[in-house]
C-alpha positions as CSV (number, residue, x, y, z in Angstrom):
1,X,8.4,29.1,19.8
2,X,7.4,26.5,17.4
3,X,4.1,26.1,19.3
4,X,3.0,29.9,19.4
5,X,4.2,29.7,15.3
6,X,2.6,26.8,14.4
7,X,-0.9,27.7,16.6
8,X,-1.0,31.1,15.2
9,X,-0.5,29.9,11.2
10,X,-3.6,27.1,12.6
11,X,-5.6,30.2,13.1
12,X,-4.6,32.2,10.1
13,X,-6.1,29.0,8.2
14,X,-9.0,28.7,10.1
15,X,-10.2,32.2,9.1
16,X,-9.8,31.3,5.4
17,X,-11.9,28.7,6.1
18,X,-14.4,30.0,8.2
19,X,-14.3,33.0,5.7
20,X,-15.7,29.9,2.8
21,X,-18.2,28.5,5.3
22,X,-19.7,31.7,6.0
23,X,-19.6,33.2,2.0
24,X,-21.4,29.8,0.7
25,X,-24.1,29.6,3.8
26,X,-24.7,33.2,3.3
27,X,-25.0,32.3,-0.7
28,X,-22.5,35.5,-1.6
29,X,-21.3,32.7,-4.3
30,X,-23.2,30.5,-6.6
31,X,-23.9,27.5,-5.2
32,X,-21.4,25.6,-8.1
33,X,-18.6,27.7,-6.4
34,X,-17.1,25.5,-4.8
35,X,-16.8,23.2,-8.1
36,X,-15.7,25.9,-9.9
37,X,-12.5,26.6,-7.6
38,X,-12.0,22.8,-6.7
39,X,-10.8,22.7,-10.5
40,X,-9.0,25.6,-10.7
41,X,-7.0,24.1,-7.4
42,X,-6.7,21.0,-8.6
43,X,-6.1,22.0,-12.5
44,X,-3.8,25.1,-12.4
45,X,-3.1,26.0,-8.5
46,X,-1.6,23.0,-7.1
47,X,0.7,21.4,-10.1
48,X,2.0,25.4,-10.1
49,X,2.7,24.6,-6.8
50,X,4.2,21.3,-7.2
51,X,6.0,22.4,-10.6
52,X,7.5,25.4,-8.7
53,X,8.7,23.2,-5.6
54,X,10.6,20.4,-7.7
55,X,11.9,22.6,-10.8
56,X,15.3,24.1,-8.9
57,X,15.7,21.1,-6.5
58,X,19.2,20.7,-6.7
59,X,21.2,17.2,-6.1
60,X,17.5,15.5,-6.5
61,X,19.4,12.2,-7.0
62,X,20.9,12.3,-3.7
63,X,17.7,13.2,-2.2
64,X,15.9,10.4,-4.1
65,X,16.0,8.5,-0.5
66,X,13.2,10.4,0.6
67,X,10.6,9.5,-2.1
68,X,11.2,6.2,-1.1
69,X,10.8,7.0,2.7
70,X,7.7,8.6,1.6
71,X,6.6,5.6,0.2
72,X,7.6,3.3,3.2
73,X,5.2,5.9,5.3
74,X,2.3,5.6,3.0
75,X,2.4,1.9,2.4
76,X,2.3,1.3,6.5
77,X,-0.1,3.6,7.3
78,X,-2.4,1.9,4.3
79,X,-1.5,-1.3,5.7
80,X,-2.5,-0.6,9.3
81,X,-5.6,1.6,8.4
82,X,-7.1,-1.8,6.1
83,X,-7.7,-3.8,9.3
84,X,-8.6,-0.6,11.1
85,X,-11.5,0.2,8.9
86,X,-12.4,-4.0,8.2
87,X,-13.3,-3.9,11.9
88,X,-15.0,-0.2,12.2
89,X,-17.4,-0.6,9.1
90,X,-19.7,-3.5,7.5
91,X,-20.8,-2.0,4.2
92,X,-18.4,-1.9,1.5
93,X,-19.5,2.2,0.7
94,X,-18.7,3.3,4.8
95,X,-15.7,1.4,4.5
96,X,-14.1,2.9,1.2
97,X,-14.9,6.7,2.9
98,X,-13.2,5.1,6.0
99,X,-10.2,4.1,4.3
100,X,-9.5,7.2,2.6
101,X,-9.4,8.8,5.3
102,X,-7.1,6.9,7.4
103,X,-4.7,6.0,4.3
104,X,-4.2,9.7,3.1
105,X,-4.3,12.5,5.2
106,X,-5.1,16.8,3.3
107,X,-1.5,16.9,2.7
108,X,-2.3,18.3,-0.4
109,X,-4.5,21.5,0.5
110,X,-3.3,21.5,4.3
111,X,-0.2,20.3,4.2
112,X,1.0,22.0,1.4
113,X,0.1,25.3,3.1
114,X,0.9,24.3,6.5
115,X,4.5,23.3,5.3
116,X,5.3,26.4,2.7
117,X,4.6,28.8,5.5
118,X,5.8,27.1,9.0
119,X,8.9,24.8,7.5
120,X,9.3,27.1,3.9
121,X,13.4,25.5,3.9
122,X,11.7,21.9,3.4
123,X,9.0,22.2,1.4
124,X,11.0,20.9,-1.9
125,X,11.4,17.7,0.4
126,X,7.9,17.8,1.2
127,X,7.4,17.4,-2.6
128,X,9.9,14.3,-3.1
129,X,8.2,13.2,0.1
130,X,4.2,13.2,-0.7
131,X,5.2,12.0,-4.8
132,X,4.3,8.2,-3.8
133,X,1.1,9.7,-1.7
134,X,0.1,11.5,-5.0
135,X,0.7,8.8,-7.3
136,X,-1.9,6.9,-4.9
137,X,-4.3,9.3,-5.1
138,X,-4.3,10.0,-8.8
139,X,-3.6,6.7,-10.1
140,X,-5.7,4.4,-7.9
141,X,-7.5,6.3,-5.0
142,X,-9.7,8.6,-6.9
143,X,-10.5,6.3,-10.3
144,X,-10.9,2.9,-8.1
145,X,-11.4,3.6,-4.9
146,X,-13.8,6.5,-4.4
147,X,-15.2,6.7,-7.9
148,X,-18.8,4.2,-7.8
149,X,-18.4,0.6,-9.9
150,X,-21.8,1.6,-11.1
151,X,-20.9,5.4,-12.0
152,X,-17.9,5.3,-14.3
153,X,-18.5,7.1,-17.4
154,X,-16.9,4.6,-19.7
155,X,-17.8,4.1,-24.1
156,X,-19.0,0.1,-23.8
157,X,-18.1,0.6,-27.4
158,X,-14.9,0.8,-27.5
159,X,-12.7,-1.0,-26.0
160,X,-9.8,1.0,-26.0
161,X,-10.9,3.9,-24.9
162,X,-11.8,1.9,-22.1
163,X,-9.0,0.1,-21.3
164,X,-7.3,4.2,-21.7
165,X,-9.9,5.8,-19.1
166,X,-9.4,3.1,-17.0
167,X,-5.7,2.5,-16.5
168,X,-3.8,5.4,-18.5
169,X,-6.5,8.4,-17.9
170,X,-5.9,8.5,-14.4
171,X,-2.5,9.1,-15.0
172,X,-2.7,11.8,-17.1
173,X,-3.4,14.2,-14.4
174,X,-2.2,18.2,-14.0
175,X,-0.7,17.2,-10.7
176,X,1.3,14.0,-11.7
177,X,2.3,15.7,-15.1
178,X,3.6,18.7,-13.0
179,X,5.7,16.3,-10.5
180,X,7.4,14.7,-13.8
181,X,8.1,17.8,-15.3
182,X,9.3,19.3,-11.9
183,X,11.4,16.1,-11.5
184,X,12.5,16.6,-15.4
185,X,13.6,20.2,-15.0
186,X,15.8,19.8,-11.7
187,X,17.9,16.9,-13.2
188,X,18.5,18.4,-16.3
189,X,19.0,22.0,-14.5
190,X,16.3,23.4,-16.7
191,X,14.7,24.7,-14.2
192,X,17.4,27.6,-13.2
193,X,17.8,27.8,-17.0
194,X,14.2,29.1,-17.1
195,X,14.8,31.2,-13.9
196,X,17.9,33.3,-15.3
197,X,17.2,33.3,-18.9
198,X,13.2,33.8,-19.0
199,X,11.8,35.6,-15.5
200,X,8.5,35.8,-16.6
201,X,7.5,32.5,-16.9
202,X,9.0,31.2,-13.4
203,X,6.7,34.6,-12.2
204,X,3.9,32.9,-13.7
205,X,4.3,29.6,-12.3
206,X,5.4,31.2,-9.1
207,X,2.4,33.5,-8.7
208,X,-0.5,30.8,-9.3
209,X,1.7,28.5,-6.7
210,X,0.9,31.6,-4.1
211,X,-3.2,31.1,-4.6
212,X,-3.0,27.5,-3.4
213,X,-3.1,28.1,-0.1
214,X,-5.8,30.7,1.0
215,X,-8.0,29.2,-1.8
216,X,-7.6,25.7,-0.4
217,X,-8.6,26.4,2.5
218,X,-11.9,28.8,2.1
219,X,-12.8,25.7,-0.3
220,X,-12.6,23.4,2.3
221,X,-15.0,26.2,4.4
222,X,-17.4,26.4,1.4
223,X,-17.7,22.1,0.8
224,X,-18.3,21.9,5.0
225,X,-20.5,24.4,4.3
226,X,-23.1,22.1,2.0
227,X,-24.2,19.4,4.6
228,X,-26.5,18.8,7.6
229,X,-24.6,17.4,10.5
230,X,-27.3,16.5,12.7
231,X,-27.1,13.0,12.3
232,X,-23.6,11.6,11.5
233,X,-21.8,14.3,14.2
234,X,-22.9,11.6,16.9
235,X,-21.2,8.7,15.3
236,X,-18.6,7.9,17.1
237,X,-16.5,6.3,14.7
238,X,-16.1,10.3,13.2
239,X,-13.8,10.7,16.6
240,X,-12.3,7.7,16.6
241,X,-10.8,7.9,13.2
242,X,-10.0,12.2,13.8
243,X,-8.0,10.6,16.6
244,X,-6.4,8.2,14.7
245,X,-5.5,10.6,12.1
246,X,-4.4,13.4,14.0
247,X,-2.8,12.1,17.2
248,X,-2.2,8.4,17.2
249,X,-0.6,7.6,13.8
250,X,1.7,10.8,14.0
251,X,2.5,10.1,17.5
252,X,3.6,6.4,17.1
253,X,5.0,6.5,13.6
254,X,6.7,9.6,15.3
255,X,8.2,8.1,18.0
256,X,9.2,5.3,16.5
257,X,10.7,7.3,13.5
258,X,13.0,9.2,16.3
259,X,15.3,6.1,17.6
260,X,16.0,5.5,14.0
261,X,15.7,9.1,12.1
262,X,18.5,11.5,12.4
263,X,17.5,14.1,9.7
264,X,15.1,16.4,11.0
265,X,13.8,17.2,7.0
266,X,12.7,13.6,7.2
267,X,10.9,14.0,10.6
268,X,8.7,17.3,8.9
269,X,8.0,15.9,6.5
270,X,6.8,12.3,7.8
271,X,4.7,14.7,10.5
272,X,3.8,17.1,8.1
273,X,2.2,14.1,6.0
274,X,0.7,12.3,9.1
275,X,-0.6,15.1,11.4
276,X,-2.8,16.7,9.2
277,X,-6.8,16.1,8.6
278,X,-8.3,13.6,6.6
279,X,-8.4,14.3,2.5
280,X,-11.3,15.7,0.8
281,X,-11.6,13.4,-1.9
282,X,-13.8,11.7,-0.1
283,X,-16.5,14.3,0.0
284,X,-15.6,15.8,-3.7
285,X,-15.5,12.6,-5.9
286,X,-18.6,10.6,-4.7
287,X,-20.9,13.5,-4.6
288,X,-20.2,13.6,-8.5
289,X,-21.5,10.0,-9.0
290,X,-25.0,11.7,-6.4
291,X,-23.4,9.1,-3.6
292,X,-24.5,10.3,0.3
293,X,-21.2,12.5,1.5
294,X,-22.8,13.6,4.4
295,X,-20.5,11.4,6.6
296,X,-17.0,12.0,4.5
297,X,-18.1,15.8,5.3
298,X,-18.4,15.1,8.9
299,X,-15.2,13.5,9.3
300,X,-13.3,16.3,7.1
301,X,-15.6,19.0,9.4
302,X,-14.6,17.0,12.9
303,X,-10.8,16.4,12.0
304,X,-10.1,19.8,10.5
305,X,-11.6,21.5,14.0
306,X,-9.5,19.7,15.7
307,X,-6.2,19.9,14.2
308,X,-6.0,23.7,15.3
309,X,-5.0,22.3,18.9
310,X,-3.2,19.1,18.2
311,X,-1.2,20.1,14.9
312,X,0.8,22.5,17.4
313,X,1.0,20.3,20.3
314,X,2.2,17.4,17.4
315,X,4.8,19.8,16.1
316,X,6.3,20.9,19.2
317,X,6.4,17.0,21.0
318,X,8.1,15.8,17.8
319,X,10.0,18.0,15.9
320,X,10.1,20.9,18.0
């Protein structure tokens, strides 16, 4: 049952993204389309989504745990994936698109959609889950990781501003300010307040949280879209690390996490996190700095293919 659910909603979000490969080859958008809606997504859709998930979370202390099992997760797989990637790549520019990709998984655009429509009942857990994953992202992945040395926009004359756009700026980010506010509103039991007392706004929030998914999806179509994979969709390391992605690391941590893990929220959501593709990032942020994506685009082509067939054979071996 689970299979047949999980391999049909693979499909549903496979059209969406063949429907953005086909629209941007076939130029029926401008060719800064995809720009355009990465910013809406990452701007307004998915902190609606995020805001909406966490705001009538109720008992969010109790469930506190899970952030830091989330962490635990994130800080293994980053851990593992370092000496994974020192030994697959010897220039510093492969290795940083390597290690994106095995230390943070789309469980933003994927596995938000994947997890509102197939496990809907623990998506507010998937929220407390991914928090230290976002946190990463936001606050060291994207500024230090992925963003060029030699590419930061930065005012050599002043200082603090620097020292702001460095360390603070990152911070400062729709998505992060959502998950505090989100956080903010369940303890306080705003949240509901808003809900009962003031419809329309919780309709708002609710209704740009519904675009998140279909969008995410035919943007990930329309970025594939933009490159020439002649030459990196013979390199074998774009298998090896789809592998790694999709079957081995949700397979052990999996199996290991089922001798120990008695909540079954805790097992979607640790599967959820570790099954999907690897993140975009990769492709988005260096091709703003004109760095060569061709490779990240291969791996995010390679590893999104592939998770229509194992994200449902994952799902039903470990939480099924």
């Amino acid at each position: 049952m689970l299979f047949t659910t999980t391999l049909n909603q693979m499909l549903v979000l496979v059209i969406f993204i063949a429907i953005g490969f086909i629209i941007q080859k076939v130029k029926l958008v401008p060719e800064n389309s995809s720009t355009v809606v990465s910013k809406l997504e990452n701007n307004l859709f998915i902190p609606a989504l995020v805001l909406n998930a966490l705001m009538y979370t109720e008992n969010i202390l109790a469930n506190s745990s899970i952030i830091l099992f989330g962490l635990g997760v994130v800080a293994v797989t980053m851990f593992v994936g370092y000496f994974i990637v020192k030994s697959m790549a010897k220039d510093e520019y492969t290795r940083t698109i390597y290690a994106y990709g095995i230390y943070f998984s789309n469980f933003s655009f994927m596995g938000n959609a994947v997890v509102q429509t197939i496990f809907p009942q623990h998506f507010s857990n998937y929220m407390l889950f991914t928090i230290p994953a976002q946190i990463l992202v936001f606050g060291w992945a994207i500024p230090f990781l992925l963003t060029p040395k030699d590419g930061e926009l930065l005012n050599a004359n002043s200082e603090e501003k620097t020292a702001f756009q460095k360390f603070v700026k990152p911070f400062l980010n729709p998505t992060l300010i959502c998950v505090a506010l989100g956080l903010i509103f369940a303890l306080t039991g705003f949240g509901n307040v808003l809900k009962t007392n003031v419809p329309f706004v919780t309709s708002v929030v609710s209704g740009l949280a519904n675009c998140m998914s279909p969008l995410a999806m035919i943007l990930t179509g329309m970025i594939i879209a933009k490159y020439d994979f002649k030459n990196t969709i013979k390199k074998p390391a774009v298998y090896i690390l789809s592998a790694l992605r999709l079957i081995v690391f949700p397979l052990v941590f999996g199996l290991i996490a089922k001798l120990f893990i008695t909540d079954y929220s805790w097992m979607v959501c640790m599967v959820c996190y570790l099954g999907m593709p690897l993140g975009l990032s990769s492709v988005i942020i260096p091709t703003a700095y004109g760095k060569d994506t061709s490779e990240a685009a291969t791996l995010a082509l390679v590893s999104h293919v592939l998770c229509v067939a194992t994200i449902p054979v994952i799902f039903t071996l470990l939480i099924g």
